[in-house]
N, C-alpha and C positions, 0 to 999 in steps of 0.2 A: 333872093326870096327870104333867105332867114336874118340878111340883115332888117328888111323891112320889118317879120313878125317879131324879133327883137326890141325894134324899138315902139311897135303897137302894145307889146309887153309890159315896157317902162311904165309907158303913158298911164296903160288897165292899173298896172301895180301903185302907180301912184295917186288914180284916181281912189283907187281902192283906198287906199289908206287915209287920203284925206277924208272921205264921206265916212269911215270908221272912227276916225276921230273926232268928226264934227257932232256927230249921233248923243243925245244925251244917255248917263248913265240907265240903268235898268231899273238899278235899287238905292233904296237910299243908307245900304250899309244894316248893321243888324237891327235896330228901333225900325227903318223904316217894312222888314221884314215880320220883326213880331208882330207891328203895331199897325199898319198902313197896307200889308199884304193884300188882300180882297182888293180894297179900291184899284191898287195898280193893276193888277188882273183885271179887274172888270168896268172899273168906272170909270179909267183913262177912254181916249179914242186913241190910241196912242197910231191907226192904220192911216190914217188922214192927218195932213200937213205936212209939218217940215221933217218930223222922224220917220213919216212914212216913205215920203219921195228917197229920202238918204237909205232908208232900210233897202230898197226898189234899188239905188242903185250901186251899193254892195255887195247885194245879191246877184245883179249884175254884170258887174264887175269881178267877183270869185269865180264867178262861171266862165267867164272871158278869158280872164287870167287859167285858169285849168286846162281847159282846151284849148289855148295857145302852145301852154307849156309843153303840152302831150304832142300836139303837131310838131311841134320845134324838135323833141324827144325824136320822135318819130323820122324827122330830115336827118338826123345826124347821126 
């Protein structure tokens, strides 16, 4: 049994980490902070498309990866 949650572990952590890496940045650095602030906040859709689905499934995945971790804790 813990080898199994083990390697569903792997798997979560590594999905995890790819869809965190693929996600584009937030900010564009301190100009796009002074200057660009508002629209990012409000003018993007940033909830819909391809940052969304990857946000969704990093969210996902952290959750996954947690309560694995604590179950696995939890066996041993």
């Amino acid at each position: 049994m813990s080898i199994a949650l083990k390697i569903v572990l792997a798997l979560v952590s590594i999905i995890l980490i790819i869809s965190i890496l693929l996600q584009s940045s937030n900010s564009a650095g301190l100009s796009g902070s002074i200057g660009g602030g508002a629209e990012q906040l409000f003018g993007k859709r940033k909830s819909q498309g391809y940052d969304g689905i990857l946000s969704k499934i990093a969210t996902g995945a952290a959750a996954l990866f947690i309560i694995i971790s604590l179950v696995l804790v939890a066996l041993e």
